[in-house]
C-alpha positions in Angstrom: -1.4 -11.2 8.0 0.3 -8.1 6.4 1.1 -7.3 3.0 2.8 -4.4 1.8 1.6 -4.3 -1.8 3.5 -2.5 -5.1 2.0 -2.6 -8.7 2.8 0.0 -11.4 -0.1 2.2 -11.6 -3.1 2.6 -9.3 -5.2 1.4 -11.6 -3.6 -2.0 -11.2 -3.7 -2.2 -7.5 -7.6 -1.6 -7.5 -8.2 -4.2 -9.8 -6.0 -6.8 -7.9 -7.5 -5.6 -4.5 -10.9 -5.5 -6.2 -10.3 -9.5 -7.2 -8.8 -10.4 -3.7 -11.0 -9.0 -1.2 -14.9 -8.6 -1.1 -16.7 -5.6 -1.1 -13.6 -3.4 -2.2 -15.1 -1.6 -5.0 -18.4 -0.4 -3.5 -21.5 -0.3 -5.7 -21.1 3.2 -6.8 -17.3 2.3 -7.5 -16.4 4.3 -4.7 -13.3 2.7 -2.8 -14.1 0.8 0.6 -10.8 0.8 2.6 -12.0 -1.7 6.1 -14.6 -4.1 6.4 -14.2 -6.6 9.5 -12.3 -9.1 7.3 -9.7 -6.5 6.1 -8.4 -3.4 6.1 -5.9 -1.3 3.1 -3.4 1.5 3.6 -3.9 3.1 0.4 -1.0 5.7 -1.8 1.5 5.3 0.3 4.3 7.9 -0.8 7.6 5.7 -0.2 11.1 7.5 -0.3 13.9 5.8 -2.3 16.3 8.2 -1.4 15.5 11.1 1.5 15.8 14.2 1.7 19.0 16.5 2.1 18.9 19.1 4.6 21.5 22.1 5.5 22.5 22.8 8.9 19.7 25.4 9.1 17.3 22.6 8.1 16.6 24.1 4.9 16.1 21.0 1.8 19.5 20.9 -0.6 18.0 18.2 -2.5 14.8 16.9 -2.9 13.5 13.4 -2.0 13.9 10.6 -4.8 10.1 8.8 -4.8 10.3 5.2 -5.6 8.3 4.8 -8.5 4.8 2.4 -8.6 1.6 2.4 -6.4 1.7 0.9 -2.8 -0.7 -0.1 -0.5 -0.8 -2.2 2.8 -3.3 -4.6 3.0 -3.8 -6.5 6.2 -6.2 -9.2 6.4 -8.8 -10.0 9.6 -10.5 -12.7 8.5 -8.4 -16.3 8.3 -10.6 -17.9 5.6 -9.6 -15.3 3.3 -7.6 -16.7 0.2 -4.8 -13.5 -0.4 -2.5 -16.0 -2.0 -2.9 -13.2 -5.2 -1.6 -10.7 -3.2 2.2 -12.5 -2.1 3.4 -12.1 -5.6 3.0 -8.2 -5.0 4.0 -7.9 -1.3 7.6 -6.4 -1.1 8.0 -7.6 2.5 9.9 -4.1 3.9 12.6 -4.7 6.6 11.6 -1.4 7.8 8.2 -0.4 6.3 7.5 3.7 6.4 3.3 3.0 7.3 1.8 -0.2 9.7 -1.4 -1.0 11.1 -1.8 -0.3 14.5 
């Protein structure tokens, strides 16, 4: 299972992903992003509104960002319980990052 993840600061989303799956927050609180269970896409940039370019391919106007934190998470392991994490997955029709 996939989930493509938004909370409003990064802070948020580690402490969610740090409650859902095991081992996420190693012991020297370093960030642990695949175990065999699961395995997170983490800051992933996601345009609202692209990029404007001239016939030279030069930018006109900027990107628009869509605001918050996003990560993907996809889970391995079938006994895990990510029922936390559907309240945050967005569900993209045509998500910008996948999993192999």
């Amino acid at each position: 299972m996939t989930y493509f993840l938004k909370t409003e600061t990064e802070a948020e989303m580690k402490s969610t992903l740090a409650s859902a799956l095991d081992g996420f927050v190693g012991s020297d609180d370093a960030l642990v992003f695949y175990s065999h269970q699961w395995s997170v896409d983490w800051d992933i940039p996601i345009i609202k509104t692209p990029a404007v370019l001239d016939d030279e391919g030069n930018i006109t106007s900027q990107p628009i960002m869509e605001s918050g934190f996003f990560a993907n998470v996809q889970i391995h392991d079938p006994d895990i319980d990510a029922t936390s994490l559907e309240a945050l997955d967005q569900q993209p029709t045509t998500p910008q990052r996948r999993f192999a």
